[in-house]
C-alpha positions in Angstrom: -16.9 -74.0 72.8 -16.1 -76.6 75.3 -14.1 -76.6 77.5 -10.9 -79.0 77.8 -10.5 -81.4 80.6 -7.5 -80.4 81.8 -9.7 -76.4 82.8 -12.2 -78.2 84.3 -10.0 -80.1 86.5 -8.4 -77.1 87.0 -12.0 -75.0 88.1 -12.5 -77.9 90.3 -9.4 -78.1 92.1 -9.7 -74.5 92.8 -13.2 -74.8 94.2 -12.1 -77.7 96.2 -9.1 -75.8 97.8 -11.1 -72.8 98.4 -13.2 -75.5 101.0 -10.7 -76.6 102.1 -9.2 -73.5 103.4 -12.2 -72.0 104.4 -13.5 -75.1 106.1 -11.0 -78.0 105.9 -10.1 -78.0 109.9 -13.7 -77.7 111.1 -15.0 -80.6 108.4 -12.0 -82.7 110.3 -12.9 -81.6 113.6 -16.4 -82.5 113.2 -15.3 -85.8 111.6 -12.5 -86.4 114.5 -14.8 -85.9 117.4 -17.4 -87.9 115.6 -15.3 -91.2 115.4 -14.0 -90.9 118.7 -17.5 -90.8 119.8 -18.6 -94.2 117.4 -15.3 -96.1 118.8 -16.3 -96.0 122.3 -18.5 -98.7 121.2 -15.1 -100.3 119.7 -12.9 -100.2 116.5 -12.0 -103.2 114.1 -9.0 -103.1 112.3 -10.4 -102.9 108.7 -11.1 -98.9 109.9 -7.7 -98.7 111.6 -6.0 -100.2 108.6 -7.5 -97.7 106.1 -6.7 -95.0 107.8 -2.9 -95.7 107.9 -2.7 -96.8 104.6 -4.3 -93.1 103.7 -1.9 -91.6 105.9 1.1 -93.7 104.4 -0.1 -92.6 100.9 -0.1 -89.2 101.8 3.7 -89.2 103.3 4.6 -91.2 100.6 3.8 -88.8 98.1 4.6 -85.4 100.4 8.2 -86.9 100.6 8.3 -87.7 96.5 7.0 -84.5 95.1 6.9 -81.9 98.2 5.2 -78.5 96.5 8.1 -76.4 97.8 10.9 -77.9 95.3 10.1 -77.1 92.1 13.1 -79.4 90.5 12.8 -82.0 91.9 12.1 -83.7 88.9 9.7 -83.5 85.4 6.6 -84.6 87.5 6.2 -81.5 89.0 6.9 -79.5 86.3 4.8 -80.9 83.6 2.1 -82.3 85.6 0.4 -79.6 87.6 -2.1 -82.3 88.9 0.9 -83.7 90.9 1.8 -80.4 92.2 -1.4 -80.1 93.7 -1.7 -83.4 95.0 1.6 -82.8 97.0 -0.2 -79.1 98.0 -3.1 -81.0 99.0 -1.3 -83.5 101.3 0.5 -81.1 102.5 -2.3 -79.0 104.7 -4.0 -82.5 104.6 -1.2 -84.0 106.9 -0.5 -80.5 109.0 -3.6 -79.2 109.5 -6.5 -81.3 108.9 -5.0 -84.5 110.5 -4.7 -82.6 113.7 -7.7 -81.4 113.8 -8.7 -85.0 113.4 -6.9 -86.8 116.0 -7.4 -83.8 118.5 -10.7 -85.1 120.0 -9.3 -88.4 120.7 -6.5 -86.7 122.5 -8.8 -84.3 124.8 -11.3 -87.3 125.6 -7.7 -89.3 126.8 -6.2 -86.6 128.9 -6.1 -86.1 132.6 -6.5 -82.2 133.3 -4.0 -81.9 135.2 -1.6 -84.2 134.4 1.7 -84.4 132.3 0.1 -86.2 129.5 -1.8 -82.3 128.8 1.1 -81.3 127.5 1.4 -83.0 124.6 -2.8 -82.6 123.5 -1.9 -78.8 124.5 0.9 -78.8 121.8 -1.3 -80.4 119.5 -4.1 -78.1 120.1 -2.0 -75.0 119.6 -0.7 -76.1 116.8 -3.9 -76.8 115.2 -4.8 -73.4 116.0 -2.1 -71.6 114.4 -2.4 -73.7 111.6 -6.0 -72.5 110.3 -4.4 -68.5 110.3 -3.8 -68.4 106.5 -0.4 -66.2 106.5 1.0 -68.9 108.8 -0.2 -71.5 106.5 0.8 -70.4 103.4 4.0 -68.3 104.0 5.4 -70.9 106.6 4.1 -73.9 106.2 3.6 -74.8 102.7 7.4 -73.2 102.1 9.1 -76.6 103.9 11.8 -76.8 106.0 11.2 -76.5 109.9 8.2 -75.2 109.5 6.7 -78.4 107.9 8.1 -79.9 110.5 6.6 -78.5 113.4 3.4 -79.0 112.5 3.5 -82.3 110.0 6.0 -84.6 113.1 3.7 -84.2 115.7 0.7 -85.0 113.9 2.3 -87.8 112.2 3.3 -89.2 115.9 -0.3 -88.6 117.2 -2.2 -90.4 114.5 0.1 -93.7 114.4 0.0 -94.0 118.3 -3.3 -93.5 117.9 -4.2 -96.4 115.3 -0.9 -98.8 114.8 -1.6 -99.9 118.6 -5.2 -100.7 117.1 -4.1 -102.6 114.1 -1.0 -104.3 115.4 -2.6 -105.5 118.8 0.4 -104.4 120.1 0.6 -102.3 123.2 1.5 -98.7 122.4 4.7 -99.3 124.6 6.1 -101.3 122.1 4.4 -99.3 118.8 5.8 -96.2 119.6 9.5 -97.0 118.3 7.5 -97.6 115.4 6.2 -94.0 115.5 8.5 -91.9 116.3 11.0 -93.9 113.9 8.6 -93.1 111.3 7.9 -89.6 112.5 12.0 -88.7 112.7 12.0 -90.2 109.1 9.6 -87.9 107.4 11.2 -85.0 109.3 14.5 -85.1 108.3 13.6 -85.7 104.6 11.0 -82.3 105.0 14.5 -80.4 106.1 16.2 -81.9 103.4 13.7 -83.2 100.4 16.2 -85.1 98.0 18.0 -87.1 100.9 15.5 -90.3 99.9 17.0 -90.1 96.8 20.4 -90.4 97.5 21.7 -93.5 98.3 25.0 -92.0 100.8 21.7 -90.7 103.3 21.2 -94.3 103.7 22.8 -94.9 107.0 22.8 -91.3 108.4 18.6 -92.2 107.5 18.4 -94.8 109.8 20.3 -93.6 112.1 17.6 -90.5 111.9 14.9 -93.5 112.9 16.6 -94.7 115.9 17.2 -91.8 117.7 13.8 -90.9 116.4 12.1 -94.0 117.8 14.4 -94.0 121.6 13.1 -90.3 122.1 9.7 -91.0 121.3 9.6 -94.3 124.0 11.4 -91.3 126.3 8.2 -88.7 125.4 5.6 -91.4 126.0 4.6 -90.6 129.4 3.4 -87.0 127.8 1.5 -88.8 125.6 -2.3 -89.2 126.4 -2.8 -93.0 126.2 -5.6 -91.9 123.2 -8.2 -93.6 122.7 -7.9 -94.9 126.4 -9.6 -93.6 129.1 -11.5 -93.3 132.1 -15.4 -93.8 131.7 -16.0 -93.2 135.8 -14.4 -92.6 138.8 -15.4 -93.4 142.6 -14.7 -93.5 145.8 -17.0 -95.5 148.4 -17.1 -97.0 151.7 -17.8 -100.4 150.9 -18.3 -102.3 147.9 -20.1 -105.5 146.8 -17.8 -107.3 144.2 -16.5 -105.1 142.2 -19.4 -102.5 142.4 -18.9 -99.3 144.5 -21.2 -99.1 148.1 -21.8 -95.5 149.7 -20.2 -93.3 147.5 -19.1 -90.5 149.0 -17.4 -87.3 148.7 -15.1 -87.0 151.2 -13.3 -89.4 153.5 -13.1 -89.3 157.2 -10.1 -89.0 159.2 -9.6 -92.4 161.2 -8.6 -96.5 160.8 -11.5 -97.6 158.7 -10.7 -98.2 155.4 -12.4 -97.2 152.0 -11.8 -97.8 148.4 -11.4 -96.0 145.3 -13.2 -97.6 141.8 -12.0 -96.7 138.1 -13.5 -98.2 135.3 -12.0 -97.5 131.5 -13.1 -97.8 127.9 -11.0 -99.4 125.4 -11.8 -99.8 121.7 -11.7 -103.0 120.0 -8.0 -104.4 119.3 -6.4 -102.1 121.5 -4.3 -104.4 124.3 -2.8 -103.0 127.5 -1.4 -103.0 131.2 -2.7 -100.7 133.4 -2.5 -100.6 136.9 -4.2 -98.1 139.9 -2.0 -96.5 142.2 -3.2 -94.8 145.5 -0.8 -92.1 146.9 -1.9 -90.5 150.7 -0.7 -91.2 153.8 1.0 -94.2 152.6 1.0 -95.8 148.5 -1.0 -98.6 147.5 -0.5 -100.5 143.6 -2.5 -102.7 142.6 -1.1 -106.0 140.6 -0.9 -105.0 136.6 -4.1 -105.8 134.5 -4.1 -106.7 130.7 -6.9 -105.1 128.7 -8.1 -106.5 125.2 -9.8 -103.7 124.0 -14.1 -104.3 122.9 -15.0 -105.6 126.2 -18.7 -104.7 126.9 -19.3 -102.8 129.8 -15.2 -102.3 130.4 -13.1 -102.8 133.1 -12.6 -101.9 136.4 -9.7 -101.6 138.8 -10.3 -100.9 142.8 -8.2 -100.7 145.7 -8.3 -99.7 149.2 -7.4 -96.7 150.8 -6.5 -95.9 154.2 -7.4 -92.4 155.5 -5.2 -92.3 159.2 -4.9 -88.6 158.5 -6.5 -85.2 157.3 -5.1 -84.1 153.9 -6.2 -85.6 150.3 -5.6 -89.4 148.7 -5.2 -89.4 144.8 -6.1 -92.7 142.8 -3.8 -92.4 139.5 -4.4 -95.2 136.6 -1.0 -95.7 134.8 0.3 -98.1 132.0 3.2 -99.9 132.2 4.7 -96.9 129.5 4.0 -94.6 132.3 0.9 -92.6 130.9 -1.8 -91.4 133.1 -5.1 -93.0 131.8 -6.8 -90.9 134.7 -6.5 -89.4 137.8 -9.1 -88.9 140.8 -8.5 -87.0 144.4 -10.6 -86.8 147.3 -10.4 -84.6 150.5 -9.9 -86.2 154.0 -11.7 -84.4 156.3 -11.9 -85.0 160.5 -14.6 -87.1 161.5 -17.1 -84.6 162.5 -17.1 -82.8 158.9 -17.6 -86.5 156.9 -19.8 -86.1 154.1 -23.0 -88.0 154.1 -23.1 -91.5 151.6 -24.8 -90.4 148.6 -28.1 -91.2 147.8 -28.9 -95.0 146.3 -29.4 -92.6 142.7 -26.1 -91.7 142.5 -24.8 -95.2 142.7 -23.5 -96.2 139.5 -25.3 -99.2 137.9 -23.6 -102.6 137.8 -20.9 -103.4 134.8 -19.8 -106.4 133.4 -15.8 -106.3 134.5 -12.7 -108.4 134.8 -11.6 -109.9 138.5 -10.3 -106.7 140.7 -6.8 -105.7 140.2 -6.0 -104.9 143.6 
């Protein structure tokens, strides 16, 4: 006898589930870390724009049909494909999409640096997401549970990818994140506010507050995918290529410099600007990036070693994340390390004008 359609799509989505929870956060790990690695080379907006219409699909239907309220309406009830569907985006949106978005996040953040904090919270989370009682008991039950995990990996994938579609700098997208973020939160807590039209104003008043404390959280934020492709400090330069590196500084007048160079994926526009902190502070004049440029950019600035102690070159935006961070010891002039050898002196880069 054959079998009806409606058991085989029922065998099916039980195979596929048991994949998914067995190896649902390491197939999104795998394919996380393996995008951040292809959009080094850049990112057009056609990827960027898929994925954020996949991840507004995927809220949309979460906040229509969560799984945890059965009466919400006849969908659920007589359609079990919808029920799964809403199951499925579910540990789609709080466990898999962290586990995506958490190698872009490690490969942006400074160790040490305030902007760990927020990759650490993601990375936790991710963690305690793949232990099964968590994830079933907790998680897929709604309320503050949903919450905790599905927020912050809402926030980190459209920070991620609306900065990348928009061409807007992720100063100005992230109203637009965490609006949308404190949006789907409140309706997890409470699933039939959407459908009520007295929610309307409390709603948006949700999004506002939502949107002002994300701009106030941005400085935790690694500026993902950002970052800092190399780091030196030298004792003359040529342009805007490092000469002499070296790894210590000695004690004295002469002056040295400190070199940064970053990698930013196609569409992604920014201002970033290096800042020296020893003896004295040095900031260098903001620099826009567009995003795609071969070979980077690259910031430089002196720095002036009158005393012993340590100099630390910080690259900030102008939303006051740390794209990276580099320290070096100043040492009296007897204990001066030796330049390094020609090998060790990175090969020229295309670059934009210094910044300093």
């Amino acid at each position: 006898m054959a079998s009806s359609p409606a058991s085989s799509i029922s065998r099916f989505t039980a195979a596929a589930a048991r994949i998914n929870r067995r190896y649902g956060p390491w197939i999104a790990l795998v394919v996380g870390a393996t995008t951040a690695w292809l959009w080094r080379a850049g990112v057009d907006q056609i990827r960027a724009a898929l994925v954020l219409a996949s991840l507004a699909g995927a809220v949309v239907l979460l906040l229509l049909f969560p799984p945890w309220d059965e009466a919400r309406g006849p969908a659920i009830k007589e359609k079990a494909w919808v029920r799964s569907a809403a199951w499925w985006t579910t540990v789609n949106l709080a466990q898999n999409a962290l586990w995506f978005v958490i190698p872009f996040y490690i490969l942006s953040t400074t160790w040490p640096s305030r902007n760990a904090l927020f990759t650490l919270l993601l990375v936790a989370l991710g963690i305690v997401s793949c232990f099964d009682l968590i994830l079933r008991e907790r998680l897929l039950r709604g309320g503050w549970a949903a919450v905790t995990f599905v927020v912050p990996a809402l926030l980190a994938a459209l920070q991620l990818f609306l900065p990348i579609l928009t061409g807007l700098p992720p100063r100005f997208t992230i109203f637009a994140s965490g609006a949308i973020a404190a949006f789907v939160g409140t309706c997890l807590i409470a699933p039939d506010t959407i459908l009520r039209r007295s929610r309307v104003l409390p709603l948006v008043g949700t999004a506002v507050v939502g949107a002002l404390a994300a701009r106030a959280v941005l400085p935790l934020l690694a500026p993902a995918p950002l970052r800092i492709a190399q780091a030196t400090f030298a004792l003359g330069r040529n342009g805007l290529e490092p000469v002499s590196p070296v790894e210590s500084l000695q004690a004295g007048p002469s002056e040295a410099y400190v070199f940064m160079a970053l990698e930013a994926p196609r569409g992604l526009t920014e201002t970033v600007r290096l800042v020296v902190e020893g003896d004295d502070r040095i900031e260098t004049r903001p620099l826009e990036i567009q995003g795609g440029r071969a070979g980077g950019y690259r910031l430089w600035a002196p720095v002036k070693t009158p005393e012993e102690g340590r100099v630390r070159a910080t690259v900030r935006t102008e939303g006051g994340q740390v794209v990276g961070a580099v320290s070096i010891l100043v040492v009296p002039s007897a204990a001066v390390s030796a330049p390094a050898t020609p090998s060790a002196v990175p090969a020229a880069r295309p670059s934009t004008p210094p910044a300093g």
